[in-house]
Residue, then its C-alpha position, 0 to 999 in steps of 0.5 A: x171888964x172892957x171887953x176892948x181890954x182882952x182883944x190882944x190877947x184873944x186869937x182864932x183857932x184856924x189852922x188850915x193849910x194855906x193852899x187849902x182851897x186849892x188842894x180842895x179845887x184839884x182834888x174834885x177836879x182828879x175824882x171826876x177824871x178818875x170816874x170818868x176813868x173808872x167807868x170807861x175802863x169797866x166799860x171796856x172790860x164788859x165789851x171786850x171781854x178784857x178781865x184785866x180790863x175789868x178789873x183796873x176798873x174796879x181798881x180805879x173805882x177803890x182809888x175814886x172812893x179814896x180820893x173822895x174820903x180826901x175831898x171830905x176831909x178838907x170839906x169837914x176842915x174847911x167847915x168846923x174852921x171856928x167850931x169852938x168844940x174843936x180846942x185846936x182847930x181842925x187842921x189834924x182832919x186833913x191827917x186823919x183822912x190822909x190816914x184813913x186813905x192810907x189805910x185804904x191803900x193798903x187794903x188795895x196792896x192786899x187785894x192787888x198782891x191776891x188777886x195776882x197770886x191767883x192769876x199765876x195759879x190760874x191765868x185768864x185769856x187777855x185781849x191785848x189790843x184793847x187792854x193796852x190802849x185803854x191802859x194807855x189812856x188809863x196811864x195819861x189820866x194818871x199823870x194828869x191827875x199826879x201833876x195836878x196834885x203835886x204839892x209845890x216846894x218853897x223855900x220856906x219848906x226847906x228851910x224848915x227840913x232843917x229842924x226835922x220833917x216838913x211840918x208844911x206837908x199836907x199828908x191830906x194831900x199826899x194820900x190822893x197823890x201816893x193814890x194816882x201815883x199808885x194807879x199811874x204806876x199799876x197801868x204802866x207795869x200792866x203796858x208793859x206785862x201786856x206788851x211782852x205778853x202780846x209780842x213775846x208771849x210771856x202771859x206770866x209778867x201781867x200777874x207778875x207786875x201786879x204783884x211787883x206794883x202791890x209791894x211798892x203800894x204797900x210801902x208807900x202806904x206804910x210811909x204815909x200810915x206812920x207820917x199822918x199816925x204820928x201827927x194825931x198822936x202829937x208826936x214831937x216831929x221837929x227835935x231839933x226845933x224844941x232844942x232850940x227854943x230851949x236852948x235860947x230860953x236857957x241862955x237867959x241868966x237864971x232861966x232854965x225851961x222845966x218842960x216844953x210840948x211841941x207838935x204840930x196843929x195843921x199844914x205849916x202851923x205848929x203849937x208849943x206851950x213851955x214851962x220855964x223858971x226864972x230867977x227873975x222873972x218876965x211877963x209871958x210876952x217877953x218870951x214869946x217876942x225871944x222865941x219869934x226871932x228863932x222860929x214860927x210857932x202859930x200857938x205858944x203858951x208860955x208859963x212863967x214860975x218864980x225860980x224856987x217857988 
C-alpha cells in the first residue's frame, strides 16, 4: 500500500494545553521565589527566635515541593508529547500532578489545623516585630507568584462553560495556584493574628487563624481532588455536549446514536468515539464534518452499522 494513500487518515496524539510552555516558564519562575522565600523565613526564624517565623518557613518549603511535583508534570508531559506507549498522549499528566499536589495540600491543611490546635493548648513566645515584617514580605512574594500563575479567561472559555466545566482549565496549573493562593492566604491571617496579638495582646488569634486558614486549604484541596479525580477517571465532565452530538446525529432520517463516550485528552482538548445505526448509512467522514459545526472535539471516532445488521 502507498503510504501517501494513509496520510489523511493519520494524525498525532499531542494533546498539551496551549499555554504550555508558558505555564511551564512561570511556574519555575514562582518555585525560586518561593525558595528564596522559604530560606529567608527560616532564616529569620533561627535568628530571631520567632517559632511562628520558623515554621511559615517549613510551610513554604512543603509548598515548594509542591510547586516542584507541577513543574515535573509539564516536564514529563512536554517530553513523552510522541511517545507512542502513551494511546492518547500525555495531556492527563497535568492532571495527575495536579492531583497529587492536592493531595499534598491537603496533607498540609492537617498538619496546619494540628500544629494550631496544639498551639492553643500550648502558646509559644512571638517576636512580633520581626514576625510581621517578614510576614509582609512573605505576603508580597505570595501575590506576585498568584498573579503570575493566573490562568487567562478567553471567551472561548466561556463559550465552553455553556456545555458544563471549562475543559480548558489546567488543574496542573490551578494546584500551584490554589498553593500561593494558600501561602498567600496563611500570611495575611498571621498579620493580622500578629497585629492583635502585638497591640491588643490577643496571643490566642495566631493559633486561631492558623486553624480558620487549614479549613479554607482543605476545601480548596477537596475541590481540586474531585475536578483532576474526575479527568483521570473519564468522567463525562461535558453532559450537555454529549446531548448535543446526539442530538444532531439523531435528527439525521433513520440515524439513531447506539452508544457515544466522551471525555477529556488534556487542557482545551477533548475525545469521543460514537457508535451509531443507520438506515443508510454514510462513510465516517460524513459524520465527523456534521458534529464540526456544533463542537470542537481533538479526536473523534465514528463507527457506522447498517440500521438492523
Amino acid at each position: 500500500m502507498n503510504p501517501r494513500a494513509i496520510e489523511p487518515y493519520c494524525h498525532a496524539h499531542d494533546f498539551l494545553g496551549a499555554s504550555q510552555a508558558r505555564h511551564e516558564r512561570r511556574t519555575r519562575l514562582v518555585i525560586a521565589l518561593t525558595a528564596v522565600m522559604m530560606v529567608v523565613e527560616v532564616a529569620a526564624g533561627l535568628v530571631f527566635g520567632s517559632m511562628a517565623l520558623l515554621a511559615d518557613g517549613w510551610h513554604m518549603a512543603s509548598h515548594a515541593a509542591a510547586l516542584s511535583i507541577t513543574a515535573l508534570g509539564y516536564w514529563l508531559a512536554r517530553r513523552h508529547a510522541s511517545d507512542p506507549r502513551f494511546s492518547f498522549g500525555t495531556g492527563k499528566v497535568g492532571e495527575l500532578a495536579g492531583f497529587a499536589s492536592a493531595l499534598l495540600l491537603a496533607l498540609i491543611a492537617v498538619f496546619m489545623g494540628y500544629e494550631s490546635f496544639m498551639r492553643l493548648i500550648s502558646p509559644v513566645a512571638i517576636a512580633f516585630n520581626q514576625a510581621i515584617l517578614v510576614a509582609c514580605v512573605g505576603l508580597a512574594v505570595n501575590l506576585v507568584s498568584a498573579w503570575l500563575l493566573k490562568e487567562e479567561h478567553s471567551h472561548e472559555h466561556e463559550h465552553d462553560h455553556d456545555h458544563g466545566h471549562d475543559h480548558h482549565a489546567d488543574h496542573n496549573l490551578k494546584s500551584a495556584y490554589l498553593h500561593v493562593v494558600a501561602d498567600a492566604l496563611t500570611s495575611l491571617l498571621a498579620i493580622l493574628a500578629l497585629v492583635t496579638g502585638k497591640f491588643l495582646g490577643w496571643a490566642w488569634m495566631d493559633p486561631l487563624m492558623g486553624l480558620v486558614g487549614s479549613v479554607v486549604i482543605a476545601r480548596w484541596a477537596w475541590r481540586l481532588i474531585g475536578d483532576s479525580g474526575r479527568v483521570l477517571l473519564d468522567m463525562n465532565s461535558q453532559p450537555q455536549l454529549a446531548e448535543t452530538i446526539k442530538g444532531t446525529l439523531d435528527a439525521l432520517e433513520g440515524t439513531r446514536v447506539t452508544d457515544l463516550h466522551l471525555w477529556r485528552l488534556g487542557p482545551g482538548h477533548l475525545g469521543a468515539i460514537v457508535s451509531l445505526a443507520a438506515a443508510r448509512p454514510r462513510e465516517p467522514e460524513y459524520y465527523k464534518k456534521l458534529l464540526a459545526g456544533h463542537c470542537r472535539i481533538s479526536h473523534l471516532t465514528v463507527e457506522v452499522h447498517p440500521l438492523g445488521a
